[in-house]
mmJSON file of the N, C-alpha and C atoms, coordinates in Angstrom:
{"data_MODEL":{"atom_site":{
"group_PDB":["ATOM","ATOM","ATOM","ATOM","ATOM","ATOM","ATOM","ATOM","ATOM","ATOM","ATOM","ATOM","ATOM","ATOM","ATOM","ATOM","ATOM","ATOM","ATOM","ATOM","ATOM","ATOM","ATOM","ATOM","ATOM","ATOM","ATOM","ATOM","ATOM","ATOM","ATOM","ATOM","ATOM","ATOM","ATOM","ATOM","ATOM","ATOM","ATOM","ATOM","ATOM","ATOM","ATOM","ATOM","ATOM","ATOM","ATOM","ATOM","ATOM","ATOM","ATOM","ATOM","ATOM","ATOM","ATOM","ATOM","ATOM","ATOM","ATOM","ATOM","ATOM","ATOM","ATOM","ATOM","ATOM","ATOM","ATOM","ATOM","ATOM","ATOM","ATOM","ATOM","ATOM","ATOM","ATOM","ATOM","ATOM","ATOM","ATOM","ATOM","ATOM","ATOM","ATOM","ATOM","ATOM","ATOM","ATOM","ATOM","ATOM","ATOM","ATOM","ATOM","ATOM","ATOM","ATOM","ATOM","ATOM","ATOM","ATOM","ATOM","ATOM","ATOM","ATOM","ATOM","ATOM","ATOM","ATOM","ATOM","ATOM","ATOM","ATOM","ATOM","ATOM","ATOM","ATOM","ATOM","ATOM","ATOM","ATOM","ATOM","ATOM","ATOM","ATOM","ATOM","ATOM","ATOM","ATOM","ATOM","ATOM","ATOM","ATOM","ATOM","ATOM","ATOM","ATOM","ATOM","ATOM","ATOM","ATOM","ATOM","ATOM","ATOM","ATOM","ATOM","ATOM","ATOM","ATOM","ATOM","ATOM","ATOM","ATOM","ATOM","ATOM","ATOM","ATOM","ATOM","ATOM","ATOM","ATOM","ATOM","ATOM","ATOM","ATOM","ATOM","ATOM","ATOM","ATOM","ATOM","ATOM","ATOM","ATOM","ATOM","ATOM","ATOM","ATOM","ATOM","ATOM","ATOM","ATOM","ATOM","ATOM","ATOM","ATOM","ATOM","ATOM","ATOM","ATOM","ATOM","ATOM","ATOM","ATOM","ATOM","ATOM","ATOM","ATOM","ATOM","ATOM","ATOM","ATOM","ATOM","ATOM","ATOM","ATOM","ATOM","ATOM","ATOM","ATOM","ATOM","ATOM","ATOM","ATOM","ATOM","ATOM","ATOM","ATOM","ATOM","ATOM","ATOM","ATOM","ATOM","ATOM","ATOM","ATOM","ATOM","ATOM","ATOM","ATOM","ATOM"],
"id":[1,2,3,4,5,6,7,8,9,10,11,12,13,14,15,16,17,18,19,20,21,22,23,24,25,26,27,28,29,30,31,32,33,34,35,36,37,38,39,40,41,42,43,44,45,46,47,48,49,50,51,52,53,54,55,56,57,58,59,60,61,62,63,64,65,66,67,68,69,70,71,72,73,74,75,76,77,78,79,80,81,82,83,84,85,86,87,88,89,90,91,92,93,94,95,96,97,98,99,100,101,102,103,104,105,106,107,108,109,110,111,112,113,114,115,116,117,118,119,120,121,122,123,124,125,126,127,128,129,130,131,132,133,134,135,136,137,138,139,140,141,142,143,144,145,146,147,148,149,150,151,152,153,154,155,156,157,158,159,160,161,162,163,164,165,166,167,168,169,170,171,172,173,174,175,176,177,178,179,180,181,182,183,184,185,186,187,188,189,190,191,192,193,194,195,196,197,198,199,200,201,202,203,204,205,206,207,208,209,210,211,212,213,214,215,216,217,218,219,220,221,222,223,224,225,226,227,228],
"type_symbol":["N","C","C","N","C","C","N","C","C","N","C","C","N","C","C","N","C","C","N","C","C","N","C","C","N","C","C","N","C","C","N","C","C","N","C","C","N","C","C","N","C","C","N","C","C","N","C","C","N","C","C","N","C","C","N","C","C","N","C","C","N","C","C","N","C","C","N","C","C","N","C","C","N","C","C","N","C","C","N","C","C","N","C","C","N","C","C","N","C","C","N","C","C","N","C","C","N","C","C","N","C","C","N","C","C","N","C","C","N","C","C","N","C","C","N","C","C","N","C","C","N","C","C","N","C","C","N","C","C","N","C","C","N","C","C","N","C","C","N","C","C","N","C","C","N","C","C","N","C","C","N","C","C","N","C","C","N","C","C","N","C","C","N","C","C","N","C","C","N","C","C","N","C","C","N","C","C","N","C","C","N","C","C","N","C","C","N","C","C","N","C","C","N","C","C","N","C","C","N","C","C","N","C","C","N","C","C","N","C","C","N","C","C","N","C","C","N","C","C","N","C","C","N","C","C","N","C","C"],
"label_atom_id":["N","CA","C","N","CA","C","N","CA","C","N","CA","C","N","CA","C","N","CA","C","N","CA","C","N","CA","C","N","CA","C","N","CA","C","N","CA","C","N","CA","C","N","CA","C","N","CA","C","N","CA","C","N","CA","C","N","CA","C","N","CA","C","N","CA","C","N","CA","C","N","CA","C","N","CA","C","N","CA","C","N","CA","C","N","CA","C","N","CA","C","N","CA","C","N","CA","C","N","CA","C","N","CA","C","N","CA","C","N","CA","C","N","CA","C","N","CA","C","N","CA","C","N","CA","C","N","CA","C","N","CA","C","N","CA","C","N","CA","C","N","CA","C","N","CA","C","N","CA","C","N","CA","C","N","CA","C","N","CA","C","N","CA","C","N","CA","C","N","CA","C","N","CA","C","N","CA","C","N","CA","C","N","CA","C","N","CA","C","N","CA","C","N","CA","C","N","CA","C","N","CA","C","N","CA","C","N","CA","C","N","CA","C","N","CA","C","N","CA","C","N","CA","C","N","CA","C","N","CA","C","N","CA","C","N","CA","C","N","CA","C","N","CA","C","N","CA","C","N","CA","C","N","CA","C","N","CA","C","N","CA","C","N","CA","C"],
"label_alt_id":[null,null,null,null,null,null,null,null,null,null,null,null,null,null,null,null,null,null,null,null,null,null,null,null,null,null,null,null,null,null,null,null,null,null,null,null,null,null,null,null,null,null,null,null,null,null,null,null,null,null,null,null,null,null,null,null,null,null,null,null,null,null,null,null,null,null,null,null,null,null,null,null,null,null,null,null,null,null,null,null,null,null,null,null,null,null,null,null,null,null,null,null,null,null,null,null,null,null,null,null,null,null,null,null,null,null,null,null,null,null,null,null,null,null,null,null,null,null,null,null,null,null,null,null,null,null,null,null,null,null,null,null,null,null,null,null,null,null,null,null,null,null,null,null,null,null,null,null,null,null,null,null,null,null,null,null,null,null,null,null,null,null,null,null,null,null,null,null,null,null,null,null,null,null,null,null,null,null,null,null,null,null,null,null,null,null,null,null,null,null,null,null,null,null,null,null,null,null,null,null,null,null,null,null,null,null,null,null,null,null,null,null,null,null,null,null,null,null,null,null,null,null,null,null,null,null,null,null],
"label_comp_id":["UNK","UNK","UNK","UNK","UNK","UNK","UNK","UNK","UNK","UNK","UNK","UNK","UNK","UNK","UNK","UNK","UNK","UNK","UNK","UNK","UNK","UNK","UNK","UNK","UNK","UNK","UNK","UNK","UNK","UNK","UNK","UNK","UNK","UNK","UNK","UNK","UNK","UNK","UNK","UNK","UNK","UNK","UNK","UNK","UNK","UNK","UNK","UNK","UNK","UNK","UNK","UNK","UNK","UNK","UNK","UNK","UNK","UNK","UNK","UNK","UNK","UNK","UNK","UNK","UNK","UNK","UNK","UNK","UNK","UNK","UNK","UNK","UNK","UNK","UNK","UNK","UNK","UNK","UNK","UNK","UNK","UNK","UNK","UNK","UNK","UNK","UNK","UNK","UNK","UNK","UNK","UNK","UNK","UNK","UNK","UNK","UNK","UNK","UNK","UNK","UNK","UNK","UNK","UNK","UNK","UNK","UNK","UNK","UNK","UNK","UNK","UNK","UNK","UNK","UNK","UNK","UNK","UNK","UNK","UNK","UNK","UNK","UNK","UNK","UNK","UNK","UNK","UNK","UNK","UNK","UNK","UNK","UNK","UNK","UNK","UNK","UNK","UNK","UNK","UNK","UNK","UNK","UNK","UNK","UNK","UNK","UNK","UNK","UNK","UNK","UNK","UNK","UNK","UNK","UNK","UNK","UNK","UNK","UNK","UNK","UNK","UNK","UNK","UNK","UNK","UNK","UNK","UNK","UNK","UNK","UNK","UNK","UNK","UNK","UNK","UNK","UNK","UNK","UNK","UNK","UNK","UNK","UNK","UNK","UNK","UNK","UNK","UNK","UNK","UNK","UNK","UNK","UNK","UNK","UNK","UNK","UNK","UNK","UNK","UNK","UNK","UNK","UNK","UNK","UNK","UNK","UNK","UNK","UNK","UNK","UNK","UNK","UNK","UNK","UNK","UNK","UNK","UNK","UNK","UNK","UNK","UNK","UNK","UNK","UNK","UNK","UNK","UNK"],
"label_asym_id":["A","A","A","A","A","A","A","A","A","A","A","A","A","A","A","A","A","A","A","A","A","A","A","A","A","A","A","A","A","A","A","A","A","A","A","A","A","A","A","A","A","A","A","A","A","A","A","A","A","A","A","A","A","A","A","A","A","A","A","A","A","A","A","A","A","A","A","A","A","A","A","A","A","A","A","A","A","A","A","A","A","A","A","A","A","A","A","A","A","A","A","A","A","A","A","A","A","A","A","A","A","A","A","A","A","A","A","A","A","A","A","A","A","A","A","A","A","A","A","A","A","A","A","A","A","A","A","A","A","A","A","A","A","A","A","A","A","A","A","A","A","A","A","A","A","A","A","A","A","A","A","A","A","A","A","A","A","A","A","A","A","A","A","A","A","A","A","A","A","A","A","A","A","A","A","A","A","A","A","A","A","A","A","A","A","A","A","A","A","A","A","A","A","A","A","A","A","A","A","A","A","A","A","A","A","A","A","A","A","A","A","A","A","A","A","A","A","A","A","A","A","A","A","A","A","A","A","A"],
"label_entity_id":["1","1","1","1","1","1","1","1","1","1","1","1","1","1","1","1","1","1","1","1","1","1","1","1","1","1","1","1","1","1","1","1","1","1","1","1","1","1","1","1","1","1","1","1","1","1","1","1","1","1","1","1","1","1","1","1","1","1","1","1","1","1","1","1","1","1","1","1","1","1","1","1","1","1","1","1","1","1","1","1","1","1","1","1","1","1","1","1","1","1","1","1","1","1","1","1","1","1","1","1","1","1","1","1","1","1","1","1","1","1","1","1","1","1","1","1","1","1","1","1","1","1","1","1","1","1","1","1","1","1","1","1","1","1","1","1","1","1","1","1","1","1","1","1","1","1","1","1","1","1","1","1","1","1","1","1","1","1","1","1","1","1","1","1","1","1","1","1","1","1","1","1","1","1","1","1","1","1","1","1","1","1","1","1","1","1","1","1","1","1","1","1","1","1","1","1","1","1","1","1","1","1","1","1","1","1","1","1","1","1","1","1","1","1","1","1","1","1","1","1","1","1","1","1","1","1","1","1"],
"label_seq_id":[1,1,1,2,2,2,3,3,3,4,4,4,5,5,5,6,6,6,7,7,7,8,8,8,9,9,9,10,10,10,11,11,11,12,12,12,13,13,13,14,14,14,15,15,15,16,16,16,17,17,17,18,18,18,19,19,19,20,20,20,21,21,21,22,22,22,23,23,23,24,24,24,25,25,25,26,26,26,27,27,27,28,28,28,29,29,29,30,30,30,31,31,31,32,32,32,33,33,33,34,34,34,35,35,35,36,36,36,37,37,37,38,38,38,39,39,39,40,40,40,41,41,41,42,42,42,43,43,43,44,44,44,45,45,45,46,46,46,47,47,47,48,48,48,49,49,49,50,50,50,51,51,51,52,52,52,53,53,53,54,54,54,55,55,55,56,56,56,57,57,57,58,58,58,59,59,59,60,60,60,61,61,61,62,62,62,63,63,63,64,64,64,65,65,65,66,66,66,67,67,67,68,68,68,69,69,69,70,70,70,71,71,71,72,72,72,73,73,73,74,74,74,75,75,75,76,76,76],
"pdbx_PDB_ins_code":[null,null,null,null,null,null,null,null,null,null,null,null,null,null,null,null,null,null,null,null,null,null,null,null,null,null,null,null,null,null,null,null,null,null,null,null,null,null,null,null,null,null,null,null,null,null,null,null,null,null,null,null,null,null,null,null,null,null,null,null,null,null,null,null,null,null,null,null,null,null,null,null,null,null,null,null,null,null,null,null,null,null,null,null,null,null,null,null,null,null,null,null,null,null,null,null,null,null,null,null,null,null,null,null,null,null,null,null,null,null,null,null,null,null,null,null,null,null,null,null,null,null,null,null,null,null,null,null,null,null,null,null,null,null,null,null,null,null,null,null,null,null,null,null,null,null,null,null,null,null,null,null,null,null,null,null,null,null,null,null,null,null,null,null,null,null,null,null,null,null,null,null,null,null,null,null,null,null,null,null,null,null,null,null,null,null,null,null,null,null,null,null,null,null,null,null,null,null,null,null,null,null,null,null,null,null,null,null,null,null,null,null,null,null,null,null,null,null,null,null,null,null,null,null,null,null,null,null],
"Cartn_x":[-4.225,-4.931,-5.275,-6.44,-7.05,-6.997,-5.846,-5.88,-6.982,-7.224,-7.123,-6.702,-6.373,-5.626,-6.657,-6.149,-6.064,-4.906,-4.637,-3.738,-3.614,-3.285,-3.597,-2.369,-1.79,-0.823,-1.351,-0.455,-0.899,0.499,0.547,1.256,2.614,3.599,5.156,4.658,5.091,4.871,5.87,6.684,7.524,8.417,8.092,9.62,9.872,9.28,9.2,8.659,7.632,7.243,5.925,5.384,4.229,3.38,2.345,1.223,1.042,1.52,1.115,1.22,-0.13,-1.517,-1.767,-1.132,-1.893,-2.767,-4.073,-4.605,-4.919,-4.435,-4.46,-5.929,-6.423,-7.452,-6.389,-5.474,-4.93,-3.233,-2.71,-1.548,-0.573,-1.948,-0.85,-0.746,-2.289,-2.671,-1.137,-0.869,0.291,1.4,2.098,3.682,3.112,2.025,1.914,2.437,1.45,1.299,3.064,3.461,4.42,6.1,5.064,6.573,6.267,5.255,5.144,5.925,6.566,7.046,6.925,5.393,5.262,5.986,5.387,5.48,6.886,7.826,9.516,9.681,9.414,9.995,9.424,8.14,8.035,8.714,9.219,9.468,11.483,11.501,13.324,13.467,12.24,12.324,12.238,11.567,11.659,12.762,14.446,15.558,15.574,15.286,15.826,14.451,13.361,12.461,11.796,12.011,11.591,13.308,12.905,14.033,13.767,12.197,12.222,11.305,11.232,10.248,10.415,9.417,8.487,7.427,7.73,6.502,5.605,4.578,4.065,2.952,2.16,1.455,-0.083,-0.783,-2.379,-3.289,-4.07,-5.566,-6.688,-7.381,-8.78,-9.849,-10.232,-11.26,-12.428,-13.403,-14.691,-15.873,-16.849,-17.435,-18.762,-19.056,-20.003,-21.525,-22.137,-22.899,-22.64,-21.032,-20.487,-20.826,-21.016,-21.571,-20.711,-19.807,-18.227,-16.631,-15.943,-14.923,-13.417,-12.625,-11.112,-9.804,-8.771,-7.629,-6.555,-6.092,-4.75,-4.056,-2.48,-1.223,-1.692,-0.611,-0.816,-0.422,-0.764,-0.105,-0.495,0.083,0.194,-0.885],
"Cartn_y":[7.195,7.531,6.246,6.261,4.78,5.492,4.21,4.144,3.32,3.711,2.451,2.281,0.69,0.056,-1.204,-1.659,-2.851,-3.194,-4.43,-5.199,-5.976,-6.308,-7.43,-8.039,-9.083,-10.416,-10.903,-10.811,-11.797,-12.99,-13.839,-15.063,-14.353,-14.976,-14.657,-15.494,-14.485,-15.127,-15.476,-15.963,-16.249,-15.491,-14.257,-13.177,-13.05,-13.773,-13.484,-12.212,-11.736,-10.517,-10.515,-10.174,-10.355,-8.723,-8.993,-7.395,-7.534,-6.592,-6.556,-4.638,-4.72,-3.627,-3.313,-1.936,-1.163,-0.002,0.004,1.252,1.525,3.216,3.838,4.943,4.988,6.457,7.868,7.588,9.278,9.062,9.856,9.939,9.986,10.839,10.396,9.67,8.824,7.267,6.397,6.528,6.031,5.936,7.561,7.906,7.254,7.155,6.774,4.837,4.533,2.959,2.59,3.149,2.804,2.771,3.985,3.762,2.048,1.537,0.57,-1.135,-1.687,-2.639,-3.514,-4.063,-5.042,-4.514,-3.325,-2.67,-2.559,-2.349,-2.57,-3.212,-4.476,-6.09,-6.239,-5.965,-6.45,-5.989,-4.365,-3.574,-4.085,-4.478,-4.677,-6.258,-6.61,-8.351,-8.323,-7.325,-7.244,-7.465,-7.114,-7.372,-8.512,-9.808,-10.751,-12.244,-11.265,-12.077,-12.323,-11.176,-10.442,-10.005,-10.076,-10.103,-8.76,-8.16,-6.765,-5.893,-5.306,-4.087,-2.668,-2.377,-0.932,-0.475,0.653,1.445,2.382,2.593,3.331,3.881,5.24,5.823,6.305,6.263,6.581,6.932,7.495,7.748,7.749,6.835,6.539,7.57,7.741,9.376,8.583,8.742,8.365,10.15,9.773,11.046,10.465,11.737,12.29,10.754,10.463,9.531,8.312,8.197,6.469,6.456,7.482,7.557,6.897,6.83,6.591,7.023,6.178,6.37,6.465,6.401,5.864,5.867,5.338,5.361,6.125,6.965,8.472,8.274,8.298,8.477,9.864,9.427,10.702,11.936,12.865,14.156,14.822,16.083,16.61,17.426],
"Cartn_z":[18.544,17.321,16.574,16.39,15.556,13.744,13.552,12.134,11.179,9.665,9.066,7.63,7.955,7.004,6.403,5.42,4.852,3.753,4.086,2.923,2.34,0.94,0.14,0.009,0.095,-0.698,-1.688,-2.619,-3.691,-4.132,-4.845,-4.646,-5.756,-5.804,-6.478,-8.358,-9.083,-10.327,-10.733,-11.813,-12.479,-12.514,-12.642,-12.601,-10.902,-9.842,-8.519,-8.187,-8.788,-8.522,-7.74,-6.93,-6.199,-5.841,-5.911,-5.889,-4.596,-3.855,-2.143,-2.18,-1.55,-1.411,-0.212,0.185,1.268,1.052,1.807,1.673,2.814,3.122,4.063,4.071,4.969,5.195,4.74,5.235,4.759,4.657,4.246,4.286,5.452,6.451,7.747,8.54,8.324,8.601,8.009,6.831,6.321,6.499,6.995,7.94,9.522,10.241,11.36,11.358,10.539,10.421,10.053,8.89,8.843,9.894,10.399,12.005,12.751,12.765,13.52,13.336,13.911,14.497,13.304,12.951,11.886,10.754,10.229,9.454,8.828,9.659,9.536,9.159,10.04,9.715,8.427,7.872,6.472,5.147,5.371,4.606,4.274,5.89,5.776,5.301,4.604,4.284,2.679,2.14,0.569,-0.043,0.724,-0.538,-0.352,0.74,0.71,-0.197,0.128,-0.278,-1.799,-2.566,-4.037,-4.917,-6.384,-7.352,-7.169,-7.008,-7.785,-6.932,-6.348,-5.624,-5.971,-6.252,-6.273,-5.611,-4.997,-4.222,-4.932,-5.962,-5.842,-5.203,-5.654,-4.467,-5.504,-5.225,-6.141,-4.674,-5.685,-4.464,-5.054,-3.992,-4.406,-4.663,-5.319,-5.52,-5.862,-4.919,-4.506,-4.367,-5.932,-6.159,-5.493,-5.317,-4.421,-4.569,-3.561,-3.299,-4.616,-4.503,-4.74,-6.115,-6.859,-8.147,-9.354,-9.044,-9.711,-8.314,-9.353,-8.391,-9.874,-8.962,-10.096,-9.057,-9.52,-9.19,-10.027,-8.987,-10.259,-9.496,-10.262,-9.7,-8.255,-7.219,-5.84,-6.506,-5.781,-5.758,-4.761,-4.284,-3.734,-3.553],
"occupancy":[1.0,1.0,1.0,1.0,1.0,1.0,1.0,1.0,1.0,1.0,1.0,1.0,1.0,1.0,1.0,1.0,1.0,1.0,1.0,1.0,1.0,1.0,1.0,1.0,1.0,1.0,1.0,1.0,1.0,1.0,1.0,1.0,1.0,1.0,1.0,1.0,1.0,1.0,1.0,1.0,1.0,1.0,1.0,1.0,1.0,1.0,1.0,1.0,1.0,1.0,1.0,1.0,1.0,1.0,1.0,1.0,1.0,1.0,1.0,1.0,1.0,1.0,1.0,1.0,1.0,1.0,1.0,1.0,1.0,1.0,1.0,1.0,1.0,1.0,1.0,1.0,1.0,1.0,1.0,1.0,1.0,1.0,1.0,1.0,1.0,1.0,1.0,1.0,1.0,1.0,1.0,1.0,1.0,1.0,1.0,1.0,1.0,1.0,1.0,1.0,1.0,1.0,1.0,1.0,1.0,1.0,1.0,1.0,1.0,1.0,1.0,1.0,1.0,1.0,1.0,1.0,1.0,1.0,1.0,1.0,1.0,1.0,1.0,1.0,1.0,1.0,1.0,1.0,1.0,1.0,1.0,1.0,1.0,1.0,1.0,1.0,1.0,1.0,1.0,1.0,1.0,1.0,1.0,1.0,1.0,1.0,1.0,1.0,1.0,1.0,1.0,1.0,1.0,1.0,1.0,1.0,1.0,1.0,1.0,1.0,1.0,1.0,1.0,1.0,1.0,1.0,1.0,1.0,1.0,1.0,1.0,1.0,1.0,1.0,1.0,1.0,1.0,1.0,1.0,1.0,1.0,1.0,1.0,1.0,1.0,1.0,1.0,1.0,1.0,1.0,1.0,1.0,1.0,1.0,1.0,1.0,1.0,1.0,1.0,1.0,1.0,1.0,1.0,1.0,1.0,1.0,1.0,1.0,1.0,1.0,1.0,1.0,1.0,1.0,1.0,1.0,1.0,1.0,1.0,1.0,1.0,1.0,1.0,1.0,1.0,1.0,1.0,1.0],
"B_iso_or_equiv":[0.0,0.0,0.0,0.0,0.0,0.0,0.0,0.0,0.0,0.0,0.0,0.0,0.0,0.0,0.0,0.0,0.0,0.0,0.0,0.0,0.0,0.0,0.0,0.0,0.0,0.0,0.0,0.0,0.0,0.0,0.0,0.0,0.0,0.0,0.0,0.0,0.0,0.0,0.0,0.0,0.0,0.0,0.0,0.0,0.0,0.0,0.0,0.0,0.0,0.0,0.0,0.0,0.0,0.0,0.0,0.0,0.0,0.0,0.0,0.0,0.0,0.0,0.0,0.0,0.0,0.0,0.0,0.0,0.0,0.0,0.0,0.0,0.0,0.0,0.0,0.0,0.0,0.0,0.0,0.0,0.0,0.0,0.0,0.0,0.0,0.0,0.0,0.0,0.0,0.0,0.0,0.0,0.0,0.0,0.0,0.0,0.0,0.0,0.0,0.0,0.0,0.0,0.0,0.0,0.0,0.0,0.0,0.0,0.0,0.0,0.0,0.0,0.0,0.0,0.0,0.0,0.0,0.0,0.0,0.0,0.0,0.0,0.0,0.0,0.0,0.0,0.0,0.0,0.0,0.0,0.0,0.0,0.0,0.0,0.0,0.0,0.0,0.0,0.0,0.0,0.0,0.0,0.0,0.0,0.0,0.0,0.0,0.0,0.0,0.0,0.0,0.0,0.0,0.0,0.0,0.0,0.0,0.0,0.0,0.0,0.0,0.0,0.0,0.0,0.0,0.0,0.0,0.0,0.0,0.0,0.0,0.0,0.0,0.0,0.0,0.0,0.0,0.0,0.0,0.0,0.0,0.0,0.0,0.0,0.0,0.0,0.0,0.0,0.0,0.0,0.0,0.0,0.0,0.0,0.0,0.0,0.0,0.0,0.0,0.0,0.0,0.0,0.0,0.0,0.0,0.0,0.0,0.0,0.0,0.0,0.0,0.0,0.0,0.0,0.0,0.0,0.0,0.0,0.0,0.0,0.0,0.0,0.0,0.0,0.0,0.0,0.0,0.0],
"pdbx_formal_charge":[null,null,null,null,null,null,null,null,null,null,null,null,null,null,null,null,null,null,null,null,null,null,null,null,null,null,null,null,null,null,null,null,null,null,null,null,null,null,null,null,null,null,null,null,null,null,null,null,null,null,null,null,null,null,null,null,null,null,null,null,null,null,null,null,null,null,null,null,null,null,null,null,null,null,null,null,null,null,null,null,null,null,null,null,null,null,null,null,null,null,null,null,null,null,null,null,null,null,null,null,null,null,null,null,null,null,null,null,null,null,null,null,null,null,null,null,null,null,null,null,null,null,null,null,null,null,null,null,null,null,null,null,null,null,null,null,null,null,null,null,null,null,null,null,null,null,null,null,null,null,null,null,null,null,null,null,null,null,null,null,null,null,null,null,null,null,null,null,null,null,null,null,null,null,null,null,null,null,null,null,null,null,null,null,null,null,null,null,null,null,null,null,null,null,null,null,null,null,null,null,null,null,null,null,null,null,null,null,null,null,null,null,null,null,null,null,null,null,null,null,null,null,null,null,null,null,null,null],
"auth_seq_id":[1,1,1,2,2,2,3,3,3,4,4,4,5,5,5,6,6,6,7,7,7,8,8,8,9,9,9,10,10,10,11,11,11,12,12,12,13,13,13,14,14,14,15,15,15,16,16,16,17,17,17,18,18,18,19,19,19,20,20,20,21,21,21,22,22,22,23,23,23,24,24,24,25,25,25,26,26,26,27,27,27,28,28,28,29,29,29,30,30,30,31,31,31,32,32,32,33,33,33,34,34,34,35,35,35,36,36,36,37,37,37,38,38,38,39,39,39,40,40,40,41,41,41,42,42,42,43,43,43,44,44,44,45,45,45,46,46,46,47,47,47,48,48,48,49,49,49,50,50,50,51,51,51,52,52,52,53,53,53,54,54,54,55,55,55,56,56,56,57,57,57,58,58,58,59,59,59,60,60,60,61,61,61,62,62,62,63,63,63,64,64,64,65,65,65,66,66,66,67,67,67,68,68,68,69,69,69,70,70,70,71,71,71,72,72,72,73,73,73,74,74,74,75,75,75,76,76,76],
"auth_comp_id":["UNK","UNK","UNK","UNK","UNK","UNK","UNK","UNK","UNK","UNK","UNK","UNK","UNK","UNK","UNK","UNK","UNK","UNK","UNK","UNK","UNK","UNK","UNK","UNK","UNK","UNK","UNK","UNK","UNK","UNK","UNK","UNK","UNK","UNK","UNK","UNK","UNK","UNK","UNK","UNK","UNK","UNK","UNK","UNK","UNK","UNK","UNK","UNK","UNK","UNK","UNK","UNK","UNK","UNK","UNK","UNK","UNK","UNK","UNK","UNK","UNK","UNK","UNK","UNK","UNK","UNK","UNK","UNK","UNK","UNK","UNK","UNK","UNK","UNK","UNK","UNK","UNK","UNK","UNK","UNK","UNK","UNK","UNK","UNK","UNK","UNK","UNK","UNK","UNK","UNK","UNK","UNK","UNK","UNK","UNK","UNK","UNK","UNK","UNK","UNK","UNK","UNK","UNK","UNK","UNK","UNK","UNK","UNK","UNK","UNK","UNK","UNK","UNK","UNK","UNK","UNK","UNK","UNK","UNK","UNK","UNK","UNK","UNK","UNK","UNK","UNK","UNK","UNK","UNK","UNK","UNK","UNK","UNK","UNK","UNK","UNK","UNK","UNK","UNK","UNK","UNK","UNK","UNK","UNK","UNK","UNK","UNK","UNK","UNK","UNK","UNK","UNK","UNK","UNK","UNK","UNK","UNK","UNK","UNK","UNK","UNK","UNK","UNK","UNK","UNK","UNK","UNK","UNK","UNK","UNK","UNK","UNK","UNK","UNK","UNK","UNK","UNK","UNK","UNK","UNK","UNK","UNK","UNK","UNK","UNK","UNK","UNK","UNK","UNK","UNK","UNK","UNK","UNK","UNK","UNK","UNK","UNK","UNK","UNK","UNK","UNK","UNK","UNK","UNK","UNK","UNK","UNK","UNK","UNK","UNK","UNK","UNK","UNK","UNK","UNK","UNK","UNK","UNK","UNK","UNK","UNK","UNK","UNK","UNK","UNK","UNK","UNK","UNK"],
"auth_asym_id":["A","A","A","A","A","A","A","A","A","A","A","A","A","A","A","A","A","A","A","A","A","A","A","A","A","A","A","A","A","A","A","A","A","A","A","A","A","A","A","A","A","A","A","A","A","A","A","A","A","A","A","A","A","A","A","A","A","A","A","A","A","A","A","A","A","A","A","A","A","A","A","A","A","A","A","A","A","A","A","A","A","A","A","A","A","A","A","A","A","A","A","A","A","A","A","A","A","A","A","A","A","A","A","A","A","A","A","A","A","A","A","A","A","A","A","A","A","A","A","A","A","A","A","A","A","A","A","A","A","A","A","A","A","A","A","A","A","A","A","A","A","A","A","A","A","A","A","A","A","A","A","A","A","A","A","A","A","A","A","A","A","A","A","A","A","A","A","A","A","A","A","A","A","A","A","A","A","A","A","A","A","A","A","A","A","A","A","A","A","A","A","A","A","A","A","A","A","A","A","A","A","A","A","A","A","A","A","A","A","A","A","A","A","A","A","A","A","A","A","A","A","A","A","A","A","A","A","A"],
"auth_atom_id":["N","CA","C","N","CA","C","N","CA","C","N","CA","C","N","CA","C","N","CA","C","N","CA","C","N","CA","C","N","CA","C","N","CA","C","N","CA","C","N","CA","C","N","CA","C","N","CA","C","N","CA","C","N","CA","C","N","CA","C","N","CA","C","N","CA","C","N","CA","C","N","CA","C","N","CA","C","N","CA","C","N","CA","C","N","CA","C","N","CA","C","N","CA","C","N","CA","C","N","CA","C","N","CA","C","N","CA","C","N","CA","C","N","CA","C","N","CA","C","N","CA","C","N","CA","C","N","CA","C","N","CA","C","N","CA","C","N","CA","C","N","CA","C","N","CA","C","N","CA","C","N","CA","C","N","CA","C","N","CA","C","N","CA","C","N","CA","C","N","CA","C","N","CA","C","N","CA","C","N","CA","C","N","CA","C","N","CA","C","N","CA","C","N","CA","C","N","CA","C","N","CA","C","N","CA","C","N","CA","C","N","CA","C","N","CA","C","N","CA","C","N","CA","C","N","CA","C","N","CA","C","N","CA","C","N","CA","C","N","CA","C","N","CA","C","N","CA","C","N","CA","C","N","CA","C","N","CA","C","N","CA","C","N","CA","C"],
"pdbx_PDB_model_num":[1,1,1,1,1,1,1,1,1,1,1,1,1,1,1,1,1,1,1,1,1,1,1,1,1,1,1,1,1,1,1,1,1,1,1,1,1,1,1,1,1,1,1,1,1,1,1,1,1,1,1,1,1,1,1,1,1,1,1,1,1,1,1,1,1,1,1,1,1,1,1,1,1,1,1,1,1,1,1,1,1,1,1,1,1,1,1,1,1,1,1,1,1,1,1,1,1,1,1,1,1,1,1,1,1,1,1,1,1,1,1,1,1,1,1,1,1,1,1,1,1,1,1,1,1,1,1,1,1,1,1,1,1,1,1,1,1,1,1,1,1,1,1,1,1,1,1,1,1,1,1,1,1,1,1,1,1,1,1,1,1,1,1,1,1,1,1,1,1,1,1,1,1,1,1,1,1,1,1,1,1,1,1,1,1,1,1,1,1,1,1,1,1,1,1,1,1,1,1,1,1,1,1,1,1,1,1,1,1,1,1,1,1,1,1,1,1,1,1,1,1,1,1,1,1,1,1,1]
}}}
């Protein structure tokens, strides 16, 4: 199954906090990608690498012919 992804890094600020950005096509694009190999190794490197991590979850809502868009907390 062909996923897609993209991801952003951004650099450690002063409180060591850094904005790192995945966006998935779907949610199950998301439980898939995340079983994978890289994916581990980066996730099991956050306690040692960051003071502070948080996951949250939003979705892109893209209206009808690109007219507007926004970002909302996920739900169900």
């Amino acid at each position: 199954m062909l996923t897609w992804r993209r991801y952003w890094f951004g650099s450690l600020d002063a409180e060591l906090r850094n904005l790192a950005t995945c966006i998935w096509r779907s949610r199950e694009d998301a439980v898939e990608g995340g079983r994978g190999p890289a994916h581990r190794k980066a996730a099991g490197s956050t306690r040692a690498l960051y003071a502070f991590w948080k996951i949250d979850q939003h979705r892109l809502v893209v209206r009808d012919n690109v007219d507007s868009w926004e970002i909302v907390p996920w739900s169900e």
